[in-house]
C-alpha positions in Angstrom: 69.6 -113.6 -10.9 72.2 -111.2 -11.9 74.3 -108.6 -9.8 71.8 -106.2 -7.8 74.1 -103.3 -8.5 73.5 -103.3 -12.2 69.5 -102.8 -12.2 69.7 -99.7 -14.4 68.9 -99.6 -18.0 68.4 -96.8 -20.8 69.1 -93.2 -20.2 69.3 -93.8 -16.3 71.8 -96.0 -16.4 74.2 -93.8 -18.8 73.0 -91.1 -16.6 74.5 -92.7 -13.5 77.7 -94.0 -15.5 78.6 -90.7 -16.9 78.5 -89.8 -13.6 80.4 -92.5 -11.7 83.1 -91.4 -15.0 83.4 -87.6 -14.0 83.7 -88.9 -9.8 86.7 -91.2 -11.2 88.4 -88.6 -13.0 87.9 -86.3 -10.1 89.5 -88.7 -7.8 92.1 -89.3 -10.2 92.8 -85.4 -10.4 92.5 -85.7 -6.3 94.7 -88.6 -5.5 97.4 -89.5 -8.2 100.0 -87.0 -8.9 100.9 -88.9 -12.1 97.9 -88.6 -13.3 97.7 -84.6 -12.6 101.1 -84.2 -14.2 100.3 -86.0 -17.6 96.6 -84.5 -17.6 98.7 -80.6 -17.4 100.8 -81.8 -20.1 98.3 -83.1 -22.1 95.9 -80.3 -22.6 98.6 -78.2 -24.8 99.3 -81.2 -26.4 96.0 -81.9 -27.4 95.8 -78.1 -28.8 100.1 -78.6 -30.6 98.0 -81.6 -32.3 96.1 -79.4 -33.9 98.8 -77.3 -35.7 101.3 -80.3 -35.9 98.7 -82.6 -37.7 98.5 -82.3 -41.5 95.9 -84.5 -42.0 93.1 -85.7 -39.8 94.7 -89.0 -39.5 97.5 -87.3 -37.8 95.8 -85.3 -35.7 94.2 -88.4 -34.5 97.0 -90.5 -34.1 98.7 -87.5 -32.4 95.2 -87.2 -29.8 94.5 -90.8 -29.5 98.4 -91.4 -28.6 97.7 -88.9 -25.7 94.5 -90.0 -24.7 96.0 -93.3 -24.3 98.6 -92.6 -21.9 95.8 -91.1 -19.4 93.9 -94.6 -20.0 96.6 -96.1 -19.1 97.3 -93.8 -15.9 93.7 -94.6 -15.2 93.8 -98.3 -15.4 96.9 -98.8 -13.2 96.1 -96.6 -10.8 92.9 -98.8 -10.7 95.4 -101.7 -10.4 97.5 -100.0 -7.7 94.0 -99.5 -5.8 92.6 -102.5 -5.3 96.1 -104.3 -4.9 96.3 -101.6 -1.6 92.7 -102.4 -0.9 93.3 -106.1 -0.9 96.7 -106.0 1.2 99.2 -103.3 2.0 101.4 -106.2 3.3 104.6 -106.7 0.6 103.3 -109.9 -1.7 104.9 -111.0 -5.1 101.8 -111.2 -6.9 100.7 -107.2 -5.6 104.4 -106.3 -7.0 104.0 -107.6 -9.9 100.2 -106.4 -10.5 101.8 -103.1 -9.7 104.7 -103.6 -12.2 102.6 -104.7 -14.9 100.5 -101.8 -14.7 103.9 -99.7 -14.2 104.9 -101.3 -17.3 101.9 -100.5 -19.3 102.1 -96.6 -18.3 106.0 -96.9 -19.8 105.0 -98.4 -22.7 102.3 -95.8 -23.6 104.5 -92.9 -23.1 107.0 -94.5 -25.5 104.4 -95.2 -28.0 102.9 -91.2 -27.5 106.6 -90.0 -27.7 107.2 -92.1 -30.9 104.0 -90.6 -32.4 104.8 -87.2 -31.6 108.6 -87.5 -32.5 107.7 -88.8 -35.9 105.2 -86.2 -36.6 107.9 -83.3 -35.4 110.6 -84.6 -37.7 107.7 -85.0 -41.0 106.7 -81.6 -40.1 110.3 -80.5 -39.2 111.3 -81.6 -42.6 108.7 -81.4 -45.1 
């Protein structure tokens, strides 16, 4: 017998996934100020990608290295959710689930700033 919850199949159950998707990124928009302030940033840098992007590979390095720090955001504050859900008490494991996640955000910023940086200075000095 399998998980009650996960009875859908077929078109229903993207149906009801796509839109359990748009209430998460709504409550992403709604709750997590991170989250709002790298979304703002990243729609003109979705567009820059566009122009900075000679070739399609570099437009899609330069998108998915973008996408990928609001995957991240996503994740961890998934992380940070249930770790509050759990316990709001302090706990060693909950800080460190927290800094993990922490640490993951960091390290796709520096990867999407590497990117980015690297494509300025090709196009910069082609």
């Amino acid at each position: 017998m399998g998980n009650p919850h996960k009875g859908r199949t077929g078109l229903t159950r993207v149906l009801f996934a796509t839109r359990h998707s748009a209430a998460g990124l709504a409550a992403a928009w709604r709750h997590e100020s991170a989250f709002r302030q790298e979304l703002l940033l990243a729609l003109p840098m979705l567009l820059a990608a566009l122009w900075l992007g000679t070739t399609w590979v570099e437009r899609a390095l330069l998108i998915g290295s973008v996408l990928l720090v609001l995957i991240v955001e996503l994740l961890n504050s998934g992380i940070e959710a249930i770790v509050d859900r759990v316990s709001l008490d302090l706990h060693e494991l909950s800080r460190r689930a927290k800094d993990y996640g922490s640490a993951a955000v960091m390290l796709s910023l520096l990867l999407c700033g590497g990117t980015w940086a690297t494509a300025l200075w090709n196009r910069l000095h082609a």
